[in-house]
C-alpha positions in Angstrom: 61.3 98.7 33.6 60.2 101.9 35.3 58.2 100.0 38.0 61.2 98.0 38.7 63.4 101.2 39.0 60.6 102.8 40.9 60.4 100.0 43.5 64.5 99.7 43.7 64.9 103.8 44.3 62.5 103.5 47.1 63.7 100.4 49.1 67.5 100.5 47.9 69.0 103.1 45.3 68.3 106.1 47.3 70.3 104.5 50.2 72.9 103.6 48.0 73.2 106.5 45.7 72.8 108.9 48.7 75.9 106.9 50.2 77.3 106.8 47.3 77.1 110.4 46.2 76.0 112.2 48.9 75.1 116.2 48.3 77.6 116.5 50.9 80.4 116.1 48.9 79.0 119.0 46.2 79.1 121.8 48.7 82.0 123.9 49.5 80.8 125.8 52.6 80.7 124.2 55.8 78.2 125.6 56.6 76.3 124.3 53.3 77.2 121.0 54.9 76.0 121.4 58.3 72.8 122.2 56.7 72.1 118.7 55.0 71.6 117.3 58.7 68.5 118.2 61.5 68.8 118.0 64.9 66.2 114.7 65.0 68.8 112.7 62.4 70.5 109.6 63.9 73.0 110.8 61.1 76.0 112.4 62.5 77.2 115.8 60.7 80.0 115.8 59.2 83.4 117.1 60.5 84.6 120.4 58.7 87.6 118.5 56.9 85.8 116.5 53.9 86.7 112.9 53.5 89.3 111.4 50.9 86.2 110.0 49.3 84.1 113.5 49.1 87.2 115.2 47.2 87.2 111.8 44.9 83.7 112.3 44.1 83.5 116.2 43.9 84.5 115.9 40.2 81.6 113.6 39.4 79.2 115.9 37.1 76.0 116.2 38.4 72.9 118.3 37.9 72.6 122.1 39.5 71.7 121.3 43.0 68.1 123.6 44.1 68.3 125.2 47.3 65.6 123.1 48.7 67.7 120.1 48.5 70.8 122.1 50.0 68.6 122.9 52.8 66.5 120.3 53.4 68.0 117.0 51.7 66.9 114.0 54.0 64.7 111.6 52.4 62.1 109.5 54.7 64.6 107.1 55.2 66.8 109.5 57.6 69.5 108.9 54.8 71.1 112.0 53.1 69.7 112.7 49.6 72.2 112.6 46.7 73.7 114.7 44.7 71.8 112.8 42.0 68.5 112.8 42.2 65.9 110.0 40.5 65.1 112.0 37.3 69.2 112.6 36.2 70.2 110.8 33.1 73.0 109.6 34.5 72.2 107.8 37.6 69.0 106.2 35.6 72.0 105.3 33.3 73.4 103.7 36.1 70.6 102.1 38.1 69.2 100.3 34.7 72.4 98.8 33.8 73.0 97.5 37.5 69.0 96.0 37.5 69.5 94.8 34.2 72.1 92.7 34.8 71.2 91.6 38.7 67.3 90.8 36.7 68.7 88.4 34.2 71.2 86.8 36.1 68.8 86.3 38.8 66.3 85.0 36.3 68.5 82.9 33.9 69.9 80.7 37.4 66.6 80.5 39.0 64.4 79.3 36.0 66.9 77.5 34.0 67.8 75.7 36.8 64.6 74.9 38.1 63.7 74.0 34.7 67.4 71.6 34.1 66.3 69.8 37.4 63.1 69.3 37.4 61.3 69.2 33.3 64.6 68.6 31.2 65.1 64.8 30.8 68.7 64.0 31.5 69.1 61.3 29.4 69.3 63.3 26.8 72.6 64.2 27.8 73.8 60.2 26.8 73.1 61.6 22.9 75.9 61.5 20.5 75.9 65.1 19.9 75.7 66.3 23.1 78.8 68.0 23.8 81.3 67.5 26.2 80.6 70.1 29.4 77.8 71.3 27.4 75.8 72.8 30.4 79.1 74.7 31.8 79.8 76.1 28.3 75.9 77.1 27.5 76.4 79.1 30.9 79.5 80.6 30.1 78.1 81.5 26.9 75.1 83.0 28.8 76.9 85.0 31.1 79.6 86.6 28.6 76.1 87.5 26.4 74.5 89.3 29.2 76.6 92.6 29.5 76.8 93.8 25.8 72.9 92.7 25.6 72.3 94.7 28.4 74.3 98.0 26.9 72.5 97.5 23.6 69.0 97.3 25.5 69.5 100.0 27.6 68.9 103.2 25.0 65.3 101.4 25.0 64.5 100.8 28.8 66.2 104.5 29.4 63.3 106.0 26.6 60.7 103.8 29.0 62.3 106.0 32.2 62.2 109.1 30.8 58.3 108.8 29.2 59.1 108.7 25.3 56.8 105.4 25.3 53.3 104.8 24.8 52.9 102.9 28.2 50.0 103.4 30.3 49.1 103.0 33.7 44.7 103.4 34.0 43.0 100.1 31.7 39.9 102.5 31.1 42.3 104.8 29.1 42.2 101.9 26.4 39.4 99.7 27.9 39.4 95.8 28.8 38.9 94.7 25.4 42.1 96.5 23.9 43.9 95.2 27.2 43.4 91.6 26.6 43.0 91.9 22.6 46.2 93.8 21.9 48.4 93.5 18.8 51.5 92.8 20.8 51.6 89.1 20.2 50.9 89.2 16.6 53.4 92.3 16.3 56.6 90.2 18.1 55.8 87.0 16.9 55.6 88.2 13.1 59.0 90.3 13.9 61.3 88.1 15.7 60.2 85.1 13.3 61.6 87.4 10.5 64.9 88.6 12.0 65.6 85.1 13.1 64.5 83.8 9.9 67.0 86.4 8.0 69.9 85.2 11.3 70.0 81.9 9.3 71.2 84.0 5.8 74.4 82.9 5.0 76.0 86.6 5.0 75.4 86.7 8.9 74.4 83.2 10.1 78.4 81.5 10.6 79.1 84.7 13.1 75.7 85.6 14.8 73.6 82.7 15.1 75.6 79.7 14.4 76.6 80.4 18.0 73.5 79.4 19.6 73.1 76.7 17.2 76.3 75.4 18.8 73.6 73.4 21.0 72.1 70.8 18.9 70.7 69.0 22.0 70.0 72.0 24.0 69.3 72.4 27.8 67.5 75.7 29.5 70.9 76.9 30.2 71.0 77.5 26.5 68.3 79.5 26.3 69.8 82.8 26.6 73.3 81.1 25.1 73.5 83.9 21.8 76.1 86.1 20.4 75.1 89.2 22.1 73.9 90.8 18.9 71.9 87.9 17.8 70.4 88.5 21.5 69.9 91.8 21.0 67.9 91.5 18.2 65.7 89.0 18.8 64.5 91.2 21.7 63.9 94.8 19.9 60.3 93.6 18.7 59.6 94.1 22.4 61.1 97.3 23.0 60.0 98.6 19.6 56.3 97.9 20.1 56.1 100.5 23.1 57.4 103.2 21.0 54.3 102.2 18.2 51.7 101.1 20.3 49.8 101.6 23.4 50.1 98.8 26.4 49.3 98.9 29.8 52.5 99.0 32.1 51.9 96.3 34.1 50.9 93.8 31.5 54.4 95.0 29.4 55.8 93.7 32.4 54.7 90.5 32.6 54.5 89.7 29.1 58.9 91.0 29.2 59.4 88.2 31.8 57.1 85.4 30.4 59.2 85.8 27.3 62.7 84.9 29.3 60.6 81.8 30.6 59.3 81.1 27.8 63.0 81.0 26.2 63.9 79.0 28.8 61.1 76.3 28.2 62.0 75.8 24.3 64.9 74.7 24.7 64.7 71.1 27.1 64.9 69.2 24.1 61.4 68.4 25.0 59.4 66.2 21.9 56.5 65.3 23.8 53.9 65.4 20.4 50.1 64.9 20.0 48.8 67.3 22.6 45.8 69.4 20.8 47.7 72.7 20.1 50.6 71.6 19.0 49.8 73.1 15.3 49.3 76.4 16.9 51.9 77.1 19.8 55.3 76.8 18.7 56.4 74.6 21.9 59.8 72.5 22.8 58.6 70.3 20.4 59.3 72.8 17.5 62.1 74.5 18.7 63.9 71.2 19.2 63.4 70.3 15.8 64.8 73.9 14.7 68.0 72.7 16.3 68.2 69.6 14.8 67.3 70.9 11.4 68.4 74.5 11.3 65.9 76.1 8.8 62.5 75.0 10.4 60.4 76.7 13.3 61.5 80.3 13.6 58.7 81.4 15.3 58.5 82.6 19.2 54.6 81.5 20.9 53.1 80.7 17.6 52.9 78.1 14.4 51.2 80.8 12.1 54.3 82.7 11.0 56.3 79.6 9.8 53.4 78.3 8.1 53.0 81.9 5.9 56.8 81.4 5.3 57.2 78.1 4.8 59.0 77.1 7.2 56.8 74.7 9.5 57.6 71.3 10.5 55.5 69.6 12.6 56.7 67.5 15.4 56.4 63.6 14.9 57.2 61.2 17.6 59.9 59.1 14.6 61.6 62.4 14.8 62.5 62.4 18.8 66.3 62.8 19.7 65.8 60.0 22.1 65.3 57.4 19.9 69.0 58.3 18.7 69.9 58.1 22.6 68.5 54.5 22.5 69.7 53.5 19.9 73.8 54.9 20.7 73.0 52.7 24.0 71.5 49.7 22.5 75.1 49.5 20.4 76.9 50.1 23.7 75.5 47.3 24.9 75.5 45.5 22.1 79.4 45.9 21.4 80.0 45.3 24.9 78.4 41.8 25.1 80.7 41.0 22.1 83.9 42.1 24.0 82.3 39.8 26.7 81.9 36.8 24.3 
């Protein structure tokens, strides 16, 4: 998360928290004032009365502000820096929560929906327990989820910020071999099969999970459908490993979005079966049959953990929701001709 934070203080957050909050606003001297504007600025100083908003904001806490930035506070930009800068708690507070929830509302439309049009078969939605307004209720779900996920993850992508990780930027710190060979997969795979695994125990399953399981024939809009707790938690084996391990930066990056699409993916209702690793990746296939059957297929990318525990089913073709589909419309048809007759 620090890249992306990086990128959006340099092409929009100084802008905007320099509007927002502008050291202007913090000084009490005019002359202080004048002297956050040079003569090249397109930026017109201000007037010696300060604005309605400037005595709003003057009572915002902010960090001691150096004389350097008093004197000298334009960024490249030509905007006026703020009164809080890009290492203050606060605004990282801010900015994380804002990218957060802009990041997974961006991603949930763009590849759910990509995914609902174009690889989820819609005749699945003819099958008897397909709910009524299912898609507009998985989204609902989804979108009241994404703010308290987003608080709870926060404490974690804030300890990324501020350096508490083990995230690296140089490959030859570690070498290639560690960079490709990592223990990350085996690490969140093993985890998040556990603590979904224990989401199914009846002491927490009716209030935490049973909501995503709501969606017996799920669509891609249900992939991020959760209790946002059950969300939550099925995510900390990500954040966690950073705070254990070493992984390079970038590649925690990708591997944190391949996950949402990979979410996404699971849950088409997909049970295309026979492909060679179908014992070893724990694809649509699987996780279609977890929703039919509840206590089967736990795992994230992998078979091996629900084997260890278990827990593995493997997909047949006799098992496929859309012979159910065929067969509900074979009896419409059927029960129609007889009304016919």
């Amino acid at each position: 998360m620090d890249i992306l934070l990086h990128i959006a203080d340099d092409y929009v957050l100084d802008r905007a928290w320099a509007a927002l909050l502008p050291v202007s606003a913090f000084t009490t001297a005019s002359s202080n004032a004048a002297g956050l504007y040079n003569a090249t600025s397109h930026v017109s100083a201000p007037s010696s009365q300060p604005s309605a908003w400037s005595q709003l904001i003057s009572y915002i806490p902010h960090p001691p502000l150096p004389d350097e930035l008093l004197t000298a506070p334009l960024i490249e930009s030509g905007n006026v820096a703020s009164a809080w800068p890009r290492e203050y708690i606060l605004r990282q507070v801010a900015s994380l929560a804002v990218l957060t929830l802009v990041g997974i509302h961006l991603l949930y439309f763009a590849f759910a929906g990509l995914a609902y049009k174009y690889i989820f078969n819609h005749e699945m939605m003819k099958h008897p327990r397909f709910l009524k307004n299912q898609v507009k209720l998985e989204i609902q779900s989804s979108l009241k989820a994404f703010p308290g996920m987003t608080v709870m993850t926060l404490p974690w992508f804030l300890g990324e910020v501020r350096g508490y990780s083990k995230l690296y930027d140089d490959v030859s710190e570690y070498g290639w071999a560690y960079f490709f060979f990592s223990i990350f997969l085996v690490f969140t795979d093993y985890c998040i099969y556990w603590i979904h695994r224990w989401e199914h125990h009846p002491i927490c399953y009716k209030w935490l999970h049973k909501p995503h399981h709501k969606w017996l024939i799920p669509t891609p809009f249900a992939s991020h459908a959760f209790h946002p707790l059950d969300g939550y938690l099925q995510s900390v084996p990500y954040h966690l490993f950073i705070y254990l391990f070493p992984l390079q930066r970038q590649l925690y990056l990708f591997l944190f979005v391949c996950v949402n699409l990979w979410s996404i993916l699971i849950h088409d209702s997909d049970m295309i079966t026979g492909h060679p690793l179908e014992k070893v990746i724990n694809g649509p296939a699987h996780h279609t049959l977890h929703h039919l059957y509840f206590t089967v297929n736990y795992g994230q990318y992998f078979t091996w953990a629900d084997r260890m525990g278990n827990s593995y089913r493997q997909p047949l073709s006799e098992l496929d929701p859309m012979l159910e589909v065929k067969a509900a419309e074979a009896k419409k048809q059927k029960q129609a001709l007889g009304k016919e007759q």
